[in-house]
N, C-alpha and C positions, 0 to 999 in steps of 0.2 A: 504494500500500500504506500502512496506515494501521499506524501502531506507535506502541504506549499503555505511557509509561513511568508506572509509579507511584513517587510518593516514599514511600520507606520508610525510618527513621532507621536509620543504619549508624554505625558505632563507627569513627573515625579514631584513628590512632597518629599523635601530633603529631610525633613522632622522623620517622616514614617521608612525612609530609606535608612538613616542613622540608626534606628529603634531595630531593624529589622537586622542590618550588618553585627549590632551587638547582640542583638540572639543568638545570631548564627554564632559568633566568636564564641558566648557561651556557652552554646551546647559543644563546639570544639573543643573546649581547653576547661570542661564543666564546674564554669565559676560558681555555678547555684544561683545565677540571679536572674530566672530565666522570666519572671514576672515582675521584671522593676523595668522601667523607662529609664530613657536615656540621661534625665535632667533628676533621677532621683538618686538618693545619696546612701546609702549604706548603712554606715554608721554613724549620723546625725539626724538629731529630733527634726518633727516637722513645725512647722511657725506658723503663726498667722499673726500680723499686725495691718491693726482696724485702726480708723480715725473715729472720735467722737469727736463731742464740741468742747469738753473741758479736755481733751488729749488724745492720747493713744491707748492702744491693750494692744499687748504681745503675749499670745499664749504657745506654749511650747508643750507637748508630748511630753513626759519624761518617766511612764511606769518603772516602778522599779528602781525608780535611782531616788538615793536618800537625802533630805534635806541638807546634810551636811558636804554633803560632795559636787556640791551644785558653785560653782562663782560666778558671779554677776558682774561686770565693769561695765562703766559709760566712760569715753574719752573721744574728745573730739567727735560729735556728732555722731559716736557710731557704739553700738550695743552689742557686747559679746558676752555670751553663754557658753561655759565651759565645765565641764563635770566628769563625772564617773560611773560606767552602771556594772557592778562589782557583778561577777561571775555568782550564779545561785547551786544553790545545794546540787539541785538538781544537772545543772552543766560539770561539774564538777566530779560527778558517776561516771562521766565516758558514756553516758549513754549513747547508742547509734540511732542517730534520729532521721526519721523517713523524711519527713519536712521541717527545718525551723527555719525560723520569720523573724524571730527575738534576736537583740543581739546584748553585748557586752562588751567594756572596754571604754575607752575616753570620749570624747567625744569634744568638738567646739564651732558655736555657729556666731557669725558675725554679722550684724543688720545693719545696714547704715539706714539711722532715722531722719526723717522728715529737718527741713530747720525750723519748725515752729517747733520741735522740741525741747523741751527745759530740762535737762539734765541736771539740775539739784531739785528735782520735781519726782524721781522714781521710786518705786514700793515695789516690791516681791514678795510672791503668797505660792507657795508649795501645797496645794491638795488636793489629794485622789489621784496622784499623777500626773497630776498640769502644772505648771510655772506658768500662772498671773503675772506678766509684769505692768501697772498703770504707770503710763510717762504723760505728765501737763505738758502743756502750750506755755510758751512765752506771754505775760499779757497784754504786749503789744502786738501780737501777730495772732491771737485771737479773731474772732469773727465778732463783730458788734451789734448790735441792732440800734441803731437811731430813730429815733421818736420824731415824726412828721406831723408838726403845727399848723393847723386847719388855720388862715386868719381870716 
């Protein structure tokens, strides 16, 4: 049977071309990260920072890892989290695991925040696993509401 492919220009997504190339390299070289995207990180928590109107919220992932292993810096407009998520009991048996997802070991993620942030304005709150951080505004660079005089 004779079968006639013709070449016809097609439109790649370089995002889903990258994503597909590091599949392939993992299942060659079988890194186990056969369900993580190209832009995800391994061994570092995941973030979220939101704006309100009094500031920001930066919440961080961190099951498992203990308040005391946790460091917090603000320098120069920029917020870095850096910690520890100590090996458990259970890592520790050698057990051979069909799948694990969890990890262990140091970790450090670096934000660069907004400039209405006020860096002598930050609080951290450790619980259930999240890292709360509330960062204020400056309050000149605040949002104001002015009052408009009917005359």
């Amino acid at each position: 049977m004779n079968l006639m492919l013709r070449n016809r220009p097609t439109e790649l997504d370089p995002v889903e071309e990258l994503d597909r190339l590091q599949r392939e390299l993992s299942r060659w070289f079988d890194f186990g990260f056969d369900n993580m995207g190209l832009l995800d990180r391994a061994l570092a928590p995941a973030v979220d920072l939101v704006e309100t109107n009094e500031g920001y919220t930066l919440t961080v992932d961190l099951p498992g890892v203990d308040k005391k292993d946790i460091n917090l810096t603000v320098e120069n407009n920029v917020i870095t989290i850096e910690g520890e998520k100590k090996e458990t009991k259970e890592s520790k048996d050698k057990k051979r695991f069909f799948r694990k997802e969890t990890w262990e070991g140091s970790f450090r993620r670096t934000i660069s925040l907004p400039a209405a942030a006020d860096p002598e304005k930050v609080r951290a709150e450790l619980k259930n696993g999240i890292l709360t951080v509330t960062i204020g505004k400056k309050e000149e660079l605040k949002p104001r509401q002015i009052a408009v005089q009917v005359k």
